[in-house]
N, C-alpha and C positions, 0 to 999 in steps of 0.2 A: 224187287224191294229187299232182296234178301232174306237173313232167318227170320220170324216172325216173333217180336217183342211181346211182354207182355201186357205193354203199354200200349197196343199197338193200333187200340181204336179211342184211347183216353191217354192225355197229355198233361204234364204237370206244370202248374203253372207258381213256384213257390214264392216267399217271401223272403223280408229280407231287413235288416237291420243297419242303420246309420249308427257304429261304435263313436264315431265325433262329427261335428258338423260345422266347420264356419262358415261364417258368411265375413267373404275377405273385399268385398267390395260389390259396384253394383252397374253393370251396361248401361251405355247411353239411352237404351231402346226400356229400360225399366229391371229386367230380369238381373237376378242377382246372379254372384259370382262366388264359387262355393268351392272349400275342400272338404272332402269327406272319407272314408271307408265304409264300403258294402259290406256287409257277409249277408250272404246265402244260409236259409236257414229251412229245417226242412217241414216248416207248415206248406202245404201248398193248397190253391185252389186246383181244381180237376177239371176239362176241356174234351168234350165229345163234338166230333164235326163231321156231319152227313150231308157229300155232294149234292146238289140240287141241278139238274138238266138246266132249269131256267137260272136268270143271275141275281135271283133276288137271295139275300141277303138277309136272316133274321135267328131271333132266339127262341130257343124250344120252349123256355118259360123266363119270367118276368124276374129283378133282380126290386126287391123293396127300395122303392125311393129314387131309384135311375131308372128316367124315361129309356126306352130302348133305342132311340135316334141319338141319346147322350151319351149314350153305352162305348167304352174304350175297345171293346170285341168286335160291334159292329161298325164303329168308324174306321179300326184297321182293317177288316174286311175288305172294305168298301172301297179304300186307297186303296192296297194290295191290287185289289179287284181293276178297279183304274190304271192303277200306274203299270199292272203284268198282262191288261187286255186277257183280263180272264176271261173264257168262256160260259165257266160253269158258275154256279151261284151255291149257299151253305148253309146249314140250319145248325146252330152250335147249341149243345147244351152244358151249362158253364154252372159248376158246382160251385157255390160260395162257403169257402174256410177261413181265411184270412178277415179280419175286420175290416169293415169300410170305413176308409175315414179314420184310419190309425195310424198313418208312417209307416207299414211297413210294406208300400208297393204292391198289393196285390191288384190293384186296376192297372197298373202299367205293367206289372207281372202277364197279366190275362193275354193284354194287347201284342206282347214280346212272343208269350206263345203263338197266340191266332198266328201274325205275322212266319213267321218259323214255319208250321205247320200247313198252312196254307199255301206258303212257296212251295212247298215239294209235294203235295195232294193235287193241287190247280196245275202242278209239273211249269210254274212260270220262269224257274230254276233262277231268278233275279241273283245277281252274288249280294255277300255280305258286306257291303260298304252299300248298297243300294238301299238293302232293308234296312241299317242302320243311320242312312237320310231319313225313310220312313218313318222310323223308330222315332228320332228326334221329333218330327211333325206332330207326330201324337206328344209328346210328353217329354219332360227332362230326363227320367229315370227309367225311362222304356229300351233307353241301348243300353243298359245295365245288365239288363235282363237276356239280353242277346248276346251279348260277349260272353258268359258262360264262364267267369271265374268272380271268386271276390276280385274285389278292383278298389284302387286308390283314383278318386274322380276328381277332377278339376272342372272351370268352365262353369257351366249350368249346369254338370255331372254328364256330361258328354265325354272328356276327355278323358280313359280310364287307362291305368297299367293296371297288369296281372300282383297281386297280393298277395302272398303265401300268411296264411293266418293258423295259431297253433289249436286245436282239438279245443270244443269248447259248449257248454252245454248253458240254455240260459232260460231262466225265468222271465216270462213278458206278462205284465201284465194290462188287461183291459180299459182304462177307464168311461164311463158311460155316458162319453162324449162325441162328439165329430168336431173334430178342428179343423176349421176352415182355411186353409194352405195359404190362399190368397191375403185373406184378410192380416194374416201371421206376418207375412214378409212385406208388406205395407205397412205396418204399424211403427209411428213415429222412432217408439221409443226403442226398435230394432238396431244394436250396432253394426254397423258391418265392414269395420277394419280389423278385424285379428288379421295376425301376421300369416302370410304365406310359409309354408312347408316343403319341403323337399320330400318325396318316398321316403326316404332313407332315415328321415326324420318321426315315421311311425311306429312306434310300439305300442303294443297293451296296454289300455291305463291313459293313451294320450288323450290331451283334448276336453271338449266338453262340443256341448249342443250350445249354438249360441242363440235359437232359436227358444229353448225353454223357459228364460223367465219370462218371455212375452206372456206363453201359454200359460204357464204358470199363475199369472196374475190377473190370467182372465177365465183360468178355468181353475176353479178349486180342485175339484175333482183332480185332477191331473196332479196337482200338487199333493196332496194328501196321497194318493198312490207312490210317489216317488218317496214322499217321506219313510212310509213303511216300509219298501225295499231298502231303503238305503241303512235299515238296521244291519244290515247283511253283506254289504257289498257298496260299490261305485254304483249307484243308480245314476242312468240317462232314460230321456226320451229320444225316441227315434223319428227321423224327419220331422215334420210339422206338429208330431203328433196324432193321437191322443195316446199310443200306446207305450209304454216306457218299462227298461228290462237292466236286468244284472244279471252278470256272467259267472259263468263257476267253469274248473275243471274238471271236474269228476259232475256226471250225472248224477250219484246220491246224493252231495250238497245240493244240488238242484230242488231236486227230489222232496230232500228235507222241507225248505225252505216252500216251498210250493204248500207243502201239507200242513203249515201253520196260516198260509194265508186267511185272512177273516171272509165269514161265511158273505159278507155281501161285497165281496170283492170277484171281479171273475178274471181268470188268466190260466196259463200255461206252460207246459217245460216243452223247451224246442233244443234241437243238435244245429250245431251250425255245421255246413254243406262247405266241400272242399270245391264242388262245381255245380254248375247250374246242370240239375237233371235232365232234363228237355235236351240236353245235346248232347249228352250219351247216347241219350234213345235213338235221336237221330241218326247219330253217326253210325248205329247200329241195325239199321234199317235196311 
């Protein structure tokens, strides 16, 4: 296994943030067709995973509101488990930090880890084009999480190049909703012709969510959060929502900014991540 990490019985599973989002058109099959930018940011949830002799498959405790058969940890388990003729079976206990039901990838995050972590525990050594089949099975944004840099996404957000994004500290905040993803990209009144981009055609600042005034219009909340950030900065929402953030480069504008926020508002300052953690640790193993 190598030198012994200190992560080395707990696995990060972070989040992540959509700085633009279009929706440039839309598959025969329903699923839209998107460009976007990730960054990696370093909220993460946390991932404990104790072999089991038998091949059942469960969590050490219960997640509010996801039945654990619905669970993104234990359906990729379960494939893994399937598709690598695992032996062994896993009892995971999976810390929730990231918000449910906020855009910012922490259930595709979780799943990206399981999967990772799992391949080299269960020793099913699957290569990395096979996990990120997997990956796709589960979720759009779950090989995001595997490739292990920010990434410029095409496709359903499958299709990613490497990013180089500059130093960057950002205020997210909460609103105390659950935006339903599905219902968002089904909604009539969604465009989804903006124009296609090149990489080369990204900088800082590009872009917009085109996703948000759906959300917008049908979540106050949501609106009212982005209004008050945007005293300050380019406020966006991230993915589908509900959670929306403005960037700084310096930490104490962050910082500031965060300490004025109103007392019944909830949120946080996060760094954005030059690479997905989880595959340092790996590769350090």
């Amino acid at each position: 296994m190598g030198k012994v990490s200190p992560w080395s019985r707990r696995y990060p599973a972070p989040a992540k943030l959509n700085l633009f989002l279009h929706v440039v058109g839309r598959r025969p099959d329903g699923y839209h067709l998107l460009q976007t930018a990730f960054r990696l940011i370093d909220l993460c949830d946390w991932l404990r995973f104790t072999l089991r002799e038998d091949r059942e498959v469960r969590l050490s405790r219960a997640i509010p509101g996801v039945p654990a058969e619905e669970n993104l940890v234990v359906r990729a388990a379960r494939l893994l488990q399937a598709e690598g003729d695992a032996r062994a079976g896993v009892e995971i206990d999976l810390e929730k930090n990231i918000p449910i039901g906020g855009g910012l990838g922490g259930g595709s995050s979780d799943c990206a880890t399981t999967l990772a972590v799992l391949n080299r525990l269960w020793e099913l050594d699957l290569p990395q084009e096979k996990l990120a089949g997997l990956a796709l099975a589960l979720g759009a944004d779950v090989p995001f999480f595997l490739f292990g840099r920010n990434a410029f996404g095409e496709g359903i957000g499958e299709r990613l190049a490497a990013l180089d994004l500059p130093q960057a500290w950002y205020v997210v905040l909460v609103p105390p909703v659950v935006v339903p993803t599905r219902t968002i990209f089904a909604s009539p009144e969604l465009t989804r012709n903006s124009k296609t981009i090149k990489i080369s055609g990204f900088s800082a600042g590009f872009g917009r969510n085109d996703l948000e005034p759906v959300v917008c219009r049908r979540h106050a909340e949501v609106a009212a959060h982005l209004g008050w950030l945007r005293q300050f900065g380019d406020a966006r929402m991230s993915g589908s929502g509900a959670c929306v953030f403005v960037e700084f480069a310096a930490e104490r504008e962050a910082r500031s900014v965060h300490s004025k926020m109103p007392a019944e508002m909830r949120g946080f300052v996060v760094q954005g991540l030059d690479r997905q953690p989880l595959t340092a640790l790996l590769e350090n193993e």
